[in-house]
N, C-alpha and C positions, 0 to 999 in steps of 0.2 A: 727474744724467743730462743731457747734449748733446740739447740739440734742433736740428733742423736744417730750413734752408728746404726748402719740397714742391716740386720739379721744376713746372712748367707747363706741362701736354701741350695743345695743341688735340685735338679728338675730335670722329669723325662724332656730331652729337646724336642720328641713329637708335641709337646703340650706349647700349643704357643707361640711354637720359633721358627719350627722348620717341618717339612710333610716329608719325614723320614721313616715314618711308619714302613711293616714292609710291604704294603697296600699302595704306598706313594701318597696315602693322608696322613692329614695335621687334627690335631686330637682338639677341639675347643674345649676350655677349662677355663670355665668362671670363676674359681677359685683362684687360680696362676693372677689373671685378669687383675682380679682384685686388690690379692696383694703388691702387683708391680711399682705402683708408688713407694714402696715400704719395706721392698727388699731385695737384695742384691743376687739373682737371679744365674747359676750357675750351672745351664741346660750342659745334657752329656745325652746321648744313644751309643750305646755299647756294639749294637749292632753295625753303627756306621765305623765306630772305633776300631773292629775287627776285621774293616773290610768288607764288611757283604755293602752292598749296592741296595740301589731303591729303582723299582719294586727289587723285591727281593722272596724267595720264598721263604715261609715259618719256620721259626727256629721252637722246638720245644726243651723241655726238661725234663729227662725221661730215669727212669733208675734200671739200669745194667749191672749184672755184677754185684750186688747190694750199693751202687754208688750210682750216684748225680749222675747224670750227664746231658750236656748241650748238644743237642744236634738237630740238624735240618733234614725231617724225614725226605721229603722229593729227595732228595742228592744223597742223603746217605752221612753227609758230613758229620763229623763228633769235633764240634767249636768249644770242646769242654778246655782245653790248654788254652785254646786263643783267649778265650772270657775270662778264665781267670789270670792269664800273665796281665792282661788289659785292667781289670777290677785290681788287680797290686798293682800297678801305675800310678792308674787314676789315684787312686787313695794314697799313695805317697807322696804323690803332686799338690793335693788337696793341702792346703795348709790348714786350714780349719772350714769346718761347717756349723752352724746350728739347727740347720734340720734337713730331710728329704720327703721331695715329693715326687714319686717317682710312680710312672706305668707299674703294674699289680706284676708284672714278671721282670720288670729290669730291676728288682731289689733283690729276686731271685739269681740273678746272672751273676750278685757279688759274692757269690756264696763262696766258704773256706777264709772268709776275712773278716769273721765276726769281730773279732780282735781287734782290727783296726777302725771298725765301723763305732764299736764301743768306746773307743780312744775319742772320736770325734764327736759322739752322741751318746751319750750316757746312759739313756733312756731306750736305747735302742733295744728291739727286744729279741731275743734267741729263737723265737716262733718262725720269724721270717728264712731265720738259716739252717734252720734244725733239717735233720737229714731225716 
């Protein structure tokens, strides 16, 4: 029998792995489920990457200024630097991927690295980053 290489997905680490939600839950996904015999499984939370803790309060994405920005309304924070020196990290560590599954706002968080995401996923599409 043919064995064949596991695809390499990135994946929100809430989905599955770890209850780092900023709720302190674990997101169940029967899709992640699914595919785990079949694929090489490479969870990230950006959140936790940047230091905030669990629980933790909401981070949103807000537009100031005519620009993006990450911040955590309670506190006042603007984690727009942190996310993104973190989101150029990650992806330069990343040696390859072939595809992501990721919480509907942590694709949001990689924002300004379209470029690199396109490097890795071809398919990727400019909607998710568009300003």
């Amino acid at each position: 029998m043919r064995t064949f290489p596991k695809p390499i997905v990135v994946t929100s680490r809430c989905f599955e792995w770890d209850a780092c939600r900023y709720n302190g839950l674990m997101i169940p996904n029967n899709f992640v489920q699914a595919l785990e015999p079949w694929v090489e499984f490479r969870p990230v939370c950006p959140e936790l990457e940047i230091g905030l803790g669990v629980p933790r309060d909401p981070v949103r994405i807000v537009r100031k200024g005519g620009e993006r920005k990450l911040v955590q309304p309670a506190t006042g924070r603007d984690l727009t630097r942190l996310m993104s020196e973190f989101s150029a990290r990650f992806l330069d560590t990343l040696s390859e991927a072939d595809g992501f599954i990721l919480k509907s706002l942590a694709l949001k968080y990689l924002f300004n690295i379209y470029d690199k995401l396109r490097q890795f996923y071809p398919a990727f599409s400019p909607f998710f980053t568009s300003k």
